[in-house]
C-alpha positions as CSV (number, residue, x, y, z in Angstrom):
1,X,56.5,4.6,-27.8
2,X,56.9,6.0,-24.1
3,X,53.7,7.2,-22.3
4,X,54.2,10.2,-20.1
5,X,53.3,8.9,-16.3
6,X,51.2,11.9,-16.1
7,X,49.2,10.7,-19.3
8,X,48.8,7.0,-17.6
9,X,47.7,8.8,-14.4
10,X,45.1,10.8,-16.2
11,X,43.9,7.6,-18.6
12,X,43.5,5.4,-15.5
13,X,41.9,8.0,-13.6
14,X,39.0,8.4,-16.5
15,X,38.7,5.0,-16.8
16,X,38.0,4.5,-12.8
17,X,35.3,7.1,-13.1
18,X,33.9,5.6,-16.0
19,X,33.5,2.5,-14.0
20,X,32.2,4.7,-10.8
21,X,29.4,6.6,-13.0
22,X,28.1,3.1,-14.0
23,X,26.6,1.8,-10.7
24,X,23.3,1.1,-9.8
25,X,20.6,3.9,-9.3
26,X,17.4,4.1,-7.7
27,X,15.9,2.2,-4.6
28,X,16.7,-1.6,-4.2
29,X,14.0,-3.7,-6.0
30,X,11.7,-6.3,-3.7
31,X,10.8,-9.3,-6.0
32,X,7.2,-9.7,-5.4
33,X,4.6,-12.5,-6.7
34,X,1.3,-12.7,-5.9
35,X,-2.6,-14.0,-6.4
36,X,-5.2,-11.6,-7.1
37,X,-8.7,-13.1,-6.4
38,X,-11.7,-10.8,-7.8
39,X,-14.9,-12.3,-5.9
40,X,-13.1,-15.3,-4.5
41,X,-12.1,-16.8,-8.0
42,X,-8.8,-16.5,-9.5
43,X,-8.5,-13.0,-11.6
44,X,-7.7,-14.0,-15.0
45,X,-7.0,-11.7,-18.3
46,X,-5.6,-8.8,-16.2
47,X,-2.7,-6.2,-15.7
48,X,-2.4,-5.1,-12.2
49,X,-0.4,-1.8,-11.2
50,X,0.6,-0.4,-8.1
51,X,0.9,3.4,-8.3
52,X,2.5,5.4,-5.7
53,X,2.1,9.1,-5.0
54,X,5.8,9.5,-4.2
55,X,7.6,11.0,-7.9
56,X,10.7,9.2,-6.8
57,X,9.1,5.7,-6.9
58,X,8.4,4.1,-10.1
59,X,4.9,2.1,-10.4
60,X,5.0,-1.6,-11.1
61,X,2.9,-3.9,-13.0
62,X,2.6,-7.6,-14.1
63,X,-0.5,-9.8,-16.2
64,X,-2.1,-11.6,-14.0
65,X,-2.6,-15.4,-15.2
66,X,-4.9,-17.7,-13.0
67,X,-4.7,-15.7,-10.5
68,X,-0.9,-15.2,-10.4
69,X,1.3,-12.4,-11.0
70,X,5.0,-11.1,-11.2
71,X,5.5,-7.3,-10.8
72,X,8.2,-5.3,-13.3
73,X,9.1,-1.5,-12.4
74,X,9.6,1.0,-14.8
75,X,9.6,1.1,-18.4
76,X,12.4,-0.6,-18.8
77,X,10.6,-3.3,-16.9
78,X,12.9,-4.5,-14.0
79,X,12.1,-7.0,-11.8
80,X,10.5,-6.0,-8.5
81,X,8.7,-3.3,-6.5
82,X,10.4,-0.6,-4.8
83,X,9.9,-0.3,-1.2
84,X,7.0,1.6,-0.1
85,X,3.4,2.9,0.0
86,X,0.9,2.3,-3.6
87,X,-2.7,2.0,-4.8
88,X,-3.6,-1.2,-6.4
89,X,-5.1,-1.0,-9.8
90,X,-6.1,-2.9,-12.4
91,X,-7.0,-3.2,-16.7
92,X,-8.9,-5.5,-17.9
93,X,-7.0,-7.2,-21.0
94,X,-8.9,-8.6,-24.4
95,X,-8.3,-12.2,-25.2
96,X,-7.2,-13.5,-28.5
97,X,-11.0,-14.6,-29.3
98,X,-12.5,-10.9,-27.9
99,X,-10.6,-9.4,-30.0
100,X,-11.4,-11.6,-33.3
101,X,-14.9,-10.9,-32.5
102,X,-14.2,-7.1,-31.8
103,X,-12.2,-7.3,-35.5
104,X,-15.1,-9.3,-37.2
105,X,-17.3,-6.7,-36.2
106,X,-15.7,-3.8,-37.4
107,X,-15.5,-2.1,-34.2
108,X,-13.9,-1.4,-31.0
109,X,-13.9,-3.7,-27.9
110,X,-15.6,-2.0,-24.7
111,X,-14.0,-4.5,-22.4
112,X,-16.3,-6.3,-19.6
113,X,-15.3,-5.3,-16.5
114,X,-14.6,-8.3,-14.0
115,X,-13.8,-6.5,-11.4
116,X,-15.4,-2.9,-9.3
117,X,-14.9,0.0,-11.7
118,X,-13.4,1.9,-8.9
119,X,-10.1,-0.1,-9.2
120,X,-9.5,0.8,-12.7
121,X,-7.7,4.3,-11.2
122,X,-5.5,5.0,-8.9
123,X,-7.6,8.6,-8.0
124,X,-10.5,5.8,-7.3
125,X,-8.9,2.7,-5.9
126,X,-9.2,2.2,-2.3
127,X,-7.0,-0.8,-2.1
128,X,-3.1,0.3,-0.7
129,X,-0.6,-2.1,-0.5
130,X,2.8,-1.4,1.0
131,X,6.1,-3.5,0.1
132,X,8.4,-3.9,2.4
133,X,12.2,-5.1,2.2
134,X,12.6,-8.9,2.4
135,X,8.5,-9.5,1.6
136,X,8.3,-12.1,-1.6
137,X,4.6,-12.4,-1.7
138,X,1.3,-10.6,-1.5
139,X,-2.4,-11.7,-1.3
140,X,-5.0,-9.5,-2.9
141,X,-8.4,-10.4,-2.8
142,X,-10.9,-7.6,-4.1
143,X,-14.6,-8.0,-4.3
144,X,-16.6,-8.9,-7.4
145,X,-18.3,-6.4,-9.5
């Protein structure tokens, strides 16, 4: 079987584009890790968020863990922050045993708040962060409640 030069021009030229089409979209990620200290002690049993009023950037959020956090964009949860301007805010979280106790019961958890209720939205939060290319690490200490 003999292939037409024009048909292998035409193949190879769909295949390059296919290959074009699949590159990376969106701003370049920053990795960021941090501490988040509520009150001077370690935050524990927490998600923090930063939310950005720009449409084009996606918020990022990680579970804080003694005090320690990794931040993941997106929902398809890449690693990183995108570049820029956000609010910090945070969710309380329910440990195994809260949530036992919530179950045994037979009602609903209103989570304790460990932290001012103002940083629970980004409309309230005061605290703005900005990420900048090449940063690894940020230091967020909030007041207690």
């Amino acid at each position: 079987m003999r292939l037409h030069p024009m048909a292998l021009a035409a193949a190879a030229a769909l295949v390059l584009a296919a290959f074009v089409g699949c590159g990376s979209s969106g701003p370049t990620m920053v990795p960021i890790k941090g501490t988040l200290t509520i009150g001077g002690k370690p935050a524990e049993n927490v998600t923090i968020s930063f939310v950005s009023s720009d449409p084009k950037l996606p918020s990022a959020s990680g579970k804080v863990s003694g005090g320690s956090f990794q931040m993941f964009s997106g929902a398809q949860g890449i690693p990183g922050v995108a570049p820029g301007k956000y609010k910090v805010v945070l969710a309380e979280q329910a440990s195994a045993e809260q949530d036992a106790a919530a179950y045994k019961a037979g009602g609903r958890r209103k989570p304790k708040m460990s932290f001012p209720a103002k940083y629970a939205s980004a409309g309230t939060s005061d605290y703005e962060i900005e990420v900048k290319p090449g940063q690894a690490e940020v230091k967020i200490e909030l007041p207690g409640p």
